[in-house]
C-alpha atoms as one frame of an Amber mdcrd trajectory, in Angstrom:
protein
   0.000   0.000   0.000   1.379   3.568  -0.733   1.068   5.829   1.966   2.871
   9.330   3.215   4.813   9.412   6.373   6.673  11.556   8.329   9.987  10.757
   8.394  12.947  11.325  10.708  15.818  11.056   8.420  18.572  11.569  11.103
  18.771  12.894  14.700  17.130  16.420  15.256  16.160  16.220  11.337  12.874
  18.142  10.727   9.952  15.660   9.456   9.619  15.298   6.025   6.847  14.183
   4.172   7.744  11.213   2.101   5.688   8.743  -0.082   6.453   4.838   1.526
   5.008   1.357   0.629   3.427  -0.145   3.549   2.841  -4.253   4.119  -0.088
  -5.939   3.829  -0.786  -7.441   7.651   0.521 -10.500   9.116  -1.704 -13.128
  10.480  -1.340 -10.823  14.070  -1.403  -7.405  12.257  -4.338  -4.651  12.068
  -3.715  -2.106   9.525  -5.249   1.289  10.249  -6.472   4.357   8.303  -4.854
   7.264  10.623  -7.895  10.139  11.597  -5.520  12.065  14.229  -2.023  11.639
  15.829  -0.999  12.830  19.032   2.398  14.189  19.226   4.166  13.416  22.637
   7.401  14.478  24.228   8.972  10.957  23.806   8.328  11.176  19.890  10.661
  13.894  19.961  13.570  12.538  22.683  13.453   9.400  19.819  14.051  12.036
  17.357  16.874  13.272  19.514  18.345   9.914  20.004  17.714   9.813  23.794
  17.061   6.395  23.358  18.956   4.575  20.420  15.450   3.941  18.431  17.133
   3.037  14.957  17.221   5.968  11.860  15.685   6.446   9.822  12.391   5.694
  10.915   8.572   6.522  11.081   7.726   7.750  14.204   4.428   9.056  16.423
   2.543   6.446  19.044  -0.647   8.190  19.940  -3.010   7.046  16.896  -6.171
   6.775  16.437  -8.447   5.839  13.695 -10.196   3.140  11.440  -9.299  -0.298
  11.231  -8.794  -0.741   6.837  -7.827  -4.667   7.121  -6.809  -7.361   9.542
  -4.963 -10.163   9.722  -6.162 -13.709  10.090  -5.271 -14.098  13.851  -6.864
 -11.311  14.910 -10.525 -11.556  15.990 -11.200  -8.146  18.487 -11.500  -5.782
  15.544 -12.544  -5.563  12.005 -12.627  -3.419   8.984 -14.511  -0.521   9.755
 -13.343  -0.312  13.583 -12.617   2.603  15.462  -9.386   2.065  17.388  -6.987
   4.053  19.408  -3.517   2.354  18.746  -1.323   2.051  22.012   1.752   0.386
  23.331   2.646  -2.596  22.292   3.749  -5.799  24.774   4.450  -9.245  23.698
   1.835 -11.012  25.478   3.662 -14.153  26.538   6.268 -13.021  29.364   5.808
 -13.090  33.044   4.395  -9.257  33.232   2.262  -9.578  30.735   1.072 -13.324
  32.292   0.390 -11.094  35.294  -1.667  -8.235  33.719   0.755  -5.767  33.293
   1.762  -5.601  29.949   3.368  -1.871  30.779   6.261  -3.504  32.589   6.712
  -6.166  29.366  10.224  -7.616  29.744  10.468  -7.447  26.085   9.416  -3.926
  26.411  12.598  -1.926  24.609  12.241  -4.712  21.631   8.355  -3.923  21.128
   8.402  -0.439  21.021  11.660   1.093  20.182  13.560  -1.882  17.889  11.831
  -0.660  14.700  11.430  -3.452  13.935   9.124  -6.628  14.184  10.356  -9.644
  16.349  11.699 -11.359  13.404  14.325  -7.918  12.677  12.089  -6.953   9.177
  10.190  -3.803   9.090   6.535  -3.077   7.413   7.817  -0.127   5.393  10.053
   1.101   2.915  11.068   3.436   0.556   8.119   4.312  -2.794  11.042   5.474
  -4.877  14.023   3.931  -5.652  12.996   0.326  -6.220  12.407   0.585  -1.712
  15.083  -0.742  -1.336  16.162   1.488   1.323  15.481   0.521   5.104  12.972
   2.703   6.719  12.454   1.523  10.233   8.948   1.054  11.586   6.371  -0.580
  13.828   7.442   2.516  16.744   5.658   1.799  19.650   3.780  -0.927  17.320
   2.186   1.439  14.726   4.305   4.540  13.857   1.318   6.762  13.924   2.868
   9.510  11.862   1.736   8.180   8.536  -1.481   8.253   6.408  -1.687   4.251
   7.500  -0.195   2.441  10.752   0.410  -1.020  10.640  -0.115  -2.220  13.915
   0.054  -5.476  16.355  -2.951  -6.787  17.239  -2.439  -6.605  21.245  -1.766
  -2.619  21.050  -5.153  -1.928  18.922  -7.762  -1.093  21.410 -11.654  -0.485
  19.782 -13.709   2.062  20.581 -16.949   3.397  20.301 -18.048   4.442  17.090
 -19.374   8.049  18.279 -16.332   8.825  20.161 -13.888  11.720  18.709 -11.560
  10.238  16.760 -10.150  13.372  16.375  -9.656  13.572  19.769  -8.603  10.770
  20.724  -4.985   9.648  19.573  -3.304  11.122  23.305  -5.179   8.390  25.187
  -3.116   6.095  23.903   0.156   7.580  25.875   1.245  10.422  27.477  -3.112
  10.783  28.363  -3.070   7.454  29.658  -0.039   7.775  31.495  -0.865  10.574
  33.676  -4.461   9.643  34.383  -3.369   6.207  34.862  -0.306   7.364  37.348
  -3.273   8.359  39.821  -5.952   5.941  38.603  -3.843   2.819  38.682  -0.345
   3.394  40.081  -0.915   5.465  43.016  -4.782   4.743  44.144  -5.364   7.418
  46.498  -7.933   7.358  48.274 -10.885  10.032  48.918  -9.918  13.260  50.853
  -5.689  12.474  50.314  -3.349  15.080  48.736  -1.656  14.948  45.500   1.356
  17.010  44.182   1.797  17.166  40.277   5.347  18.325  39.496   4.958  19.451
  36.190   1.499  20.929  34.120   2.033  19.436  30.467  -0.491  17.132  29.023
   0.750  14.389  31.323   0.285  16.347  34.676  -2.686  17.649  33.960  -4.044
  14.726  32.666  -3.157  13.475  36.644  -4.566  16.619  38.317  -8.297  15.561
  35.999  -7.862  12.041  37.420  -7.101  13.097  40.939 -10.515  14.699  40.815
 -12.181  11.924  39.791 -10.336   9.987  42.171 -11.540  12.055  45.390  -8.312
  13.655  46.004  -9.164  16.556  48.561  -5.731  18.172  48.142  -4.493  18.377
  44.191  -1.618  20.681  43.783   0.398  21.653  40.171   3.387  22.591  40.351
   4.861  24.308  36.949   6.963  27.525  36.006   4.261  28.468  33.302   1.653
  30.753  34.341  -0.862  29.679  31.733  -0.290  26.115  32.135  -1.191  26.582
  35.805  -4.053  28.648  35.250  -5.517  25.910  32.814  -4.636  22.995  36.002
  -6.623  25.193  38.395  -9.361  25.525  35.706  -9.294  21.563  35.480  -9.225
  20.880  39.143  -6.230  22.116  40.841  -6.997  23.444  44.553  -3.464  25.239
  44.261  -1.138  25.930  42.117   2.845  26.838  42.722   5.029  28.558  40.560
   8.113  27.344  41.261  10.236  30.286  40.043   8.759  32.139  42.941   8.604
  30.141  45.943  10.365  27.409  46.865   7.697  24.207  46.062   8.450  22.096
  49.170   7.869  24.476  51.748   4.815  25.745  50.252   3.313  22.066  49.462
   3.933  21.911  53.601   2.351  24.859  54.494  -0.382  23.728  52.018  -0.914
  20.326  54.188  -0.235  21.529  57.610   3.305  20.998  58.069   3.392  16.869
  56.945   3.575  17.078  53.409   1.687  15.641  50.498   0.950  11.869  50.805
   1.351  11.339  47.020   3.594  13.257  44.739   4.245  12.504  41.100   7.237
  14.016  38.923   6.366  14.377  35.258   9.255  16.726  33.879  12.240  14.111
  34.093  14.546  17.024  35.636  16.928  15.432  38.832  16.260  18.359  40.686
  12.814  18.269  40.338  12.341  14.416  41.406  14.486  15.246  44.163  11.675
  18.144  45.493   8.954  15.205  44.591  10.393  13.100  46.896  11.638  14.969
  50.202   8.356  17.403  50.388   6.167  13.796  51.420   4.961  12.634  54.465
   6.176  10.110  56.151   4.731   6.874  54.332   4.054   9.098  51.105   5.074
   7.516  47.647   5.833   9.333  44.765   5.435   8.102  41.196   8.251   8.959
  38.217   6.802   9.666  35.108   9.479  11.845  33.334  10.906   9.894  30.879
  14.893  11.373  31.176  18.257  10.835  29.239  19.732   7.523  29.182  22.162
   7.461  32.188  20.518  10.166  33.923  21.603  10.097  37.878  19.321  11.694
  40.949  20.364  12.549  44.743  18.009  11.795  47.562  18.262  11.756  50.977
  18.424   8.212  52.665  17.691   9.034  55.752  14.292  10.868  54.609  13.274
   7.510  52.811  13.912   6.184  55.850  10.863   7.036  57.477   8.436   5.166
  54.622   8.475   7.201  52.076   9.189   5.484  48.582   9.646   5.852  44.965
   8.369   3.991  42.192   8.633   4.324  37.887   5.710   4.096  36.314   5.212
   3.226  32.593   1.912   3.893  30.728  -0.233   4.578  33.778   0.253   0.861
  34.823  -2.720   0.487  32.159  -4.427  -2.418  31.059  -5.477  -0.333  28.108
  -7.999  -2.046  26.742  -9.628  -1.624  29.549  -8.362   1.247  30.375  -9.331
   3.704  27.328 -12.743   3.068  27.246 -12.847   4.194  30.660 -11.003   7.348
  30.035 -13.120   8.044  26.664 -16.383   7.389  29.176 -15.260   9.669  31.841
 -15.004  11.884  28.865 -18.467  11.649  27.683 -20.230  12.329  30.943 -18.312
  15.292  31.556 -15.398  14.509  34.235 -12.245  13.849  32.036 -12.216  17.123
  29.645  -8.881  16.196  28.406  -9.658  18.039  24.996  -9.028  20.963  26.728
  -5.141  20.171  26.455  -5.476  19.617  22.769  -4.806  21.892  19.386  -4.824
  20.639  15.904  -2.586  20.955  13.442  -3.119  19.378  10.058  -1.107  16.077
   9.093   1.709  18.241   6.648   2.119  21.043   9.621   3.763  18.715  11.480
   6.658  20.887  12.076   4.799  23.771  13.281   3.408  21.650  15.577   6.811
  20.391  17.095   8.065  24.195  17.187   5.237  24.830  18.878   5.043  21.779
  21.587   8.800  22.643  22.311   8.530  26.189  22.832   5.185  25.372  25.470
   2.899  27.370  23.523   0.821  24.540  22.700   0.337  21.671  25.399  -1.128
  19.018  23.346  -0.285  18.945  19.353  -2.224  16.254  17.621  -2.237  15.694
  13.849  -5.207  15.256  11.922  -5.461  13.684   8.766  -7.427  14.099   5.473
């Protein structure tokens, strides 16, 4: 099948538009007609070579649209489908046996090989015979693309009245901060919850802390607007942390104890390190911020001591196809307004879009498609 993809030619390249053939699916394989795209931070540290995800390559993991054809294993969704197209897992390892496909041991190989398990890759070049390698299959569908091919375990369906348009961030960095309160951290009614950080992801967790009861929901961010929007979304405070110092305020926010629950979305050492010593004793906080390769943190020993702890969390600890027709219900009675993060851009502004999620003037880009 011809399609058009972005591609990422080499690190920090600009995406370029470029005309690739695309497989016909595998007995496990969905292919999928793209309607909208998110475009997340960890599209762009891929870009960046963060993490060595192989060049050059078809990128973009927050997808959502119609299922076009399926492959014979596959028995969940048909043609016609609406899907949102998330993480992939390989289904047969002791996490996934266990339900939690987010913490996949074959994780690294699913998402970021660019490749399928046997090393050969869905797409390649229109011109030129295609004989050159374009790597695919990113995060199991490389949403960036007129079509996504796609594994059947990371294709979850949806209804068919639900925004389409809307709804390619539920598949990540959506899921991951709604599922960080949701499903990693549980709190219960009436407990307090710091969000270091107000992009899509920490908002997304200050919405969910609502829903979850939370009494207490703070956002912590240096931009105003982005503070102003988690207030408007169900922050109780907000700190801006280039003018008071966050952990002293989160205490005098929670008489002197400190937060029970803290999570740090903005991957910064210094940051984490806030996250953690401004809990109460037998607080947890959850890491979201997906940092450098190698990156090191400080803490204090003796303040984890007392029972405070720290846990990673991948994907919101999400069952997801469970999990996103939860979030897109929430959404339809009213209590998950998550499209309030979001601004369009159409499929061949793609750039612009980038420019604009890295300069902060846009929290949520997502790509929409002819």
């Amino acid at each position: 099948m011809r399609i058009t993809a972005a591609l990422t030619e080499t690190r920090g390249a600009p995406f370029t538009l470029t005309p690739l053939e695309l497989d016909d699916p595998r007995p496990g394989e969905v292919v999928v007609r793209m309607v909208s795209s998110g475009v997340c931070h960890t599209d762009l540290i891929m870009r960046d070579q963060w993490y060595p995800v192989p060049l050059p390559a078809v990128l973009g993991h927050e997808g959502a649209g119609v299922v076009e054809a399926v492959g014979d294993a596959v028995r969940h969704v048909a043609p016609g489908d609406h899907v949102v197209l998330t993480f992939n897992s390989c289904g047969g390892c002791r996490m996934c046996d266990q339900g939690r496909p987010a913490y996949c041991d074959g994780f690294f190989g699913c998402n970021f090989a660019g490749a399928r398990p046997d090393g050969t890759s869905p797409l390649r070049r229109a011109e030129g015979g295609g004989r050159d390698v374009v790597h695919g299959v990113f995060f199991g569908q490389s949403a960036f693309a007129t079509h996504a091919l796609a594994s059947g375990r990371n294709v979850v369906k949806v209804d068919a009245d639900a925004p389409l348009e809307l709804l390619g961030p539920l598949g990540c960095g959506v899921q991951t901060g709604a599922g960080a309160v949701l499903n990693s951290l549980d709190p219960p009614a009436g407990s307090s919850l710091a969000v270091f950080g107000a992009g899509s992801v920490g908002i997304s967790a200050v919405m969910a802390a609502v829903i979850a009861g939370c009494s207490t929901i703070v956002a912590i961010d240096l931009n105003e607007r982005r503070l102003d929007l988690a207030r408007e979304l169900g922050a109780t405070h907000v700190i801006d942390a280039a003018a008071e110092d966050p952990v002293e305020r989160l205490r005098d926010l929670t008489g002197g104890l400190g937060p029970g629950y803290t999570l740090e979305t903005t991957a910064v050492p210094s940051v984490l390190r806030q996250a953690v010593d401004t809990l109460c004793n037998g607080g947890t906080c959850g890491v979201i911020g997906a940092a450098a390769l190698g990156t090191e943190v400080s803490l204090d020993m003796s303040t984890l001591l007392f029972g405070r702890s720290v846990r990673g969390i991948v994907e919101g600890d999400s069952v997801p196809r469970r999990f996103i027709p939860q979030l897109v219900e929430f959404h339809r009675q009213g209590r998950f307004p998550f499209d309030r993060l979001i601004k369009t851009y159409a499929f061949e502004d793609i750039n612009q879009a980038v420019e604009d999620s890295e300069k902060g003037t846009t929290l949520k880009p997502v790509l929409t498609f002819a």
